[in-house]
Structure formats: structure tokens, C-alpha cells
C-alpha positions, 0 to 999 in steps of 0.5 A: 504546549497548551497552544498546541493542544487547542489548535489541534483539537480545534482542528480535529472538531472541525474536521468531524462536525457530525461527531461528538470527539470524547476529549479524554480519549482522543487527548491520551491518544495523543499523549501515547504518539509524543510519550517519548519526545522530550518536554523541550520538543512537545508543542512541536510534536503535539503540532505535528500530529495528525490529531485528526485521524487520531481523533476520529480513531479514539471515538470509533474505537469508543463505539461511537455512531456517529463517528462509525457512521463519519467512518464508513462515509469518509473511508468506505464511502467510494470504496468501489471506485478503490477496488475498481483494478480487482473487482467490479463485484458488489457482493466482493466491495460489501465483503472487504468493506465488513473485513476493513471494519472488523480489521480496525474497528472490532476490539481483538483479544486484548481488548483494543481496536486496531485503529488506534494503532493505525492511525497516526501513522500516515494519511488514515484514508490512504491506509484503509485504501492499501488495507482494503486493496490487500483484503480483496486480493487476498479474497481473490486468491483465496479463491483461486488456484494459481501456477506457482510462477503466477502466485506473484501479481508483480510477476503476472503484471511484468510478464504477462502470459499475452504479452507479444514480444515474450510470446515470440520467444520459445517455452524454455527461455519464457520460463528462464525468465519468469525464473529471472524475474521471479528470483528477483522479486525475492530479493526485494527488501520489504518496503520495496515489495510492498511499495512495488505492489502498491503501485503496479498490482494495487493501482495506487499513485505516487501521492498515495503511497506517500501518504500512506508512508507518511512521507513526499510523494517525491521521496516515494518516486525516488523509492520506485526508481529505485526498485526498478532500477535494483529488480531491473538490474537482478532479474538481467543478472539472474537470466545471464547466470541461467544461461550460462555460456551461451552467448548468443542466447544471452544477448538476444533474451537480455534485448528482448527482456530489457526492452519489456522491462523499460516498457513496464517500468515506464508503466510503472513509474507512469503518475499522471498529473 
């Protein structure tokens, strides 16, 4: 265990050389992520830490400048480039980028800053991104009005208002649709929603939602094809039982919608290199 413990903070100095780590805090840090594994299995939960996220989380939390100085760089530094899908706007990126910092870092009302819950628990700068992504589409809405069949980007983004092959189909059916999807998209779990959101509205890869899921980025593939397949299959189900007997009707929206459908999720499902 006292291997463990050197090698990591060893590691956590190395990844802050510009911060002065106070070693009592980011050690009980620590101590509260492995308080509930057994002696036998410590050093190795020690090990697994990431005791460098935690570490620069104990200092921040400790008000530390030049920790909050490393902060704003390592996490906020290119946060333009993050919310480049939601705002080009440098007055918007300063705004999100102030909230993120009172999010995390401004004590709440039981004196504890929220960084020390945050860190640990998947990669910290993959989860300061999906933090600031959320703050400014939240800021957006807060701006604007949205029809309520708009009100969910996933839905926006699967169905757009230009998209041709929708436009050729009369108001009605476009609206059963929407209705389909809408209905489907309920019906997710929550980590489909926001695993969903994160890739196809938030514009985060594969491998940034596993990091921020703490998890591969294969097991996070498997979680998307999973969401499409399940909303896929819903939003087909939920446009048959809005149609009821017309058989006709029925098979010539399923073809239409199913090939939208397949030319969204391949999007969807599109990581790059």
C-alpha cells in the first residue's frame, strides 16, 4: 500500500509541476474513493486511481492559484474549439466557461466545492467538456423558445425541419413522426439519453464518452448501437400504432423513416479515426 501510495503521488506531482499539491488533502482525498475496499484489495484500489485528477481537485477546492491558474488552462483553455457545434460566440464560451468554474469550484452550502465529487469518477477533462457543452445548451434554451416537438435536440437532429426526404411527405404523417420519434426518445433509460445526447447533439466521440463513463470506448460503441437499435425499433413501432389499419400508409412511412433513420444513426454511430 505505501508503494501505491508513492507511486501515485509521484505520478500526481508529475502531472502538476506548476502546483504545490497539499499532500494531506489530496491523501484524504484519496482515502474517501478506497474507504470501502477491503484492506486485502487496497494497494490495488490505491493503484487505480486516477490520483491525478483527484489531486489537482484537492488543491483547487483548497483555493489554490496556481492550481486554478493549471485548472482554467488544462480544462477551460480550448474551450472554444469544445463548444464550436453551439457557439461561436466569445461573449457565450467566457459565460460557460465562469459557470464551469462556479459548478466546480465555488464552495456550495455545505461548504464543499463540487469538484471533489467530481473528480475520480471518469477522465476530469472529458467531464468539465460534457459540463460545459450542457451549461451552454442550457444557456441557448434559456434563450429561446422552442415548439414543444423541437424542445429535444436528439429529435431536432433525427428529424430536421430541411431534411428532404421528410419534406416530401404530407404535415400530417411529418407530425406522426415527430410523434414516433418524440415517444421513442422518452422511452430511453437515462444513461442511453444522455449517452445519445452526448454524441449526436453534444458532438463528443466514442472515446470521450468512455472516458467520461469511466469506461472503453468499445463498451461505449456497444451502449450507442445499442440506443439505436432500441429507438430505431420504438420510433417503427410508435408509427404503426399511430396508423393503425392503413396498410398502405404503414409501409410507405416505415421505408421513408427507416431509411432517415439508418442515414442518422450511421451519423450517429460515425467515430472517425
Amino acid at each position: 500500500m505505501e508503494v501505491a501510495l508513492a507511486e501515485q503521488w509521484a505520478r500526481a506531482v508529475a502531472a502538476w509541476p506548476s502546483v504545490t499539491l497539499p499532500f494531506d488533502e489530496v491523501v484524504a482525498l484519496w482515502a474517501a474513493r478506497v474507504q470501502e475496499v477491503e484492506p486485502a484489495g487496497l494497494a490495488d484500489a490505491i493503484a487505480a486511481l486516477r490520483a491525478a485528477d483527484l489531486a489537482i481537485a484537492a488543491a483547487c477546492a483548497a483555493g489554490d492559484p496556481a492550481a486554478l491558474r493549471a485548472f482554467d488552462a488544462t480544462y477551460l483553455g480550448n474551450l472554444r474549439a469544445v463548444l464550436a457545434r453551439v457557439t461561436t460566440s466569445a461573449a457565450e464560451v467566457a459565460e460557460v466557461a465562469q459557470i464551469v468554474r462556479e459548478k466546480l469550484l465555488v464552495p456550495g452550502a455545505a461548504g464543499r466545492a463540487r469538484i471533489l465529487d467530481t473528480a475520480g469518477h471518469g477522465d476530469l477533462g472529458g467531464l468539465v467538456r460534457v459540463i460545459a457543452i450542457r451549461t451552454a445548451l442550457n444557456l441557448r434554451r434559456a434563450e429561446q423558445r422552442q415548439d414543444p416537438l423541437e424542445d429535444h435536440a436528439e429529435l431536432a437532429t433525427l428529424a430536421p425541419e430541411s431534411d428532404p426526404e421528410l419534406a416530401a411527405i404530407q404535415a400530417q404523417h411529418r407530425a406522426l413522426i415527430k410523434a414516433a420519434l418524440e415517444a421513442a426518445l422518452a422511452g430511453l433509460e437515462p444513461r442511453q439519453r444522455s449517452v445519445l445526447r452526448m454524441h449526436l447533439v453534444e458532438g463528443l466521440t466514442i472515446d470521450e464518452i468512455g472516458r467520461a463513463h469511466d469506461v472503453h470506448r468499445a463498451t461505449a460503441a456497444r451502449w450507442l448501437e445499442h440506443v439505436r437499435d432500441e429507438l430505431r425499433a420504438a420510433t417503427l413501432r410508435g408509427l404503426r400504432a399511430r396508423l393503425g389499419g392503413d396498410a398502405d400508409g404503414v409501409a410507405s412511412l416505415i421505408r421513408v423513416l427507416d431509411s432517415r433513420l439508418q442515414v442518422s444513426f450511421q451519423r450517429l454511430l460515425a467515430t472517425g479515426p
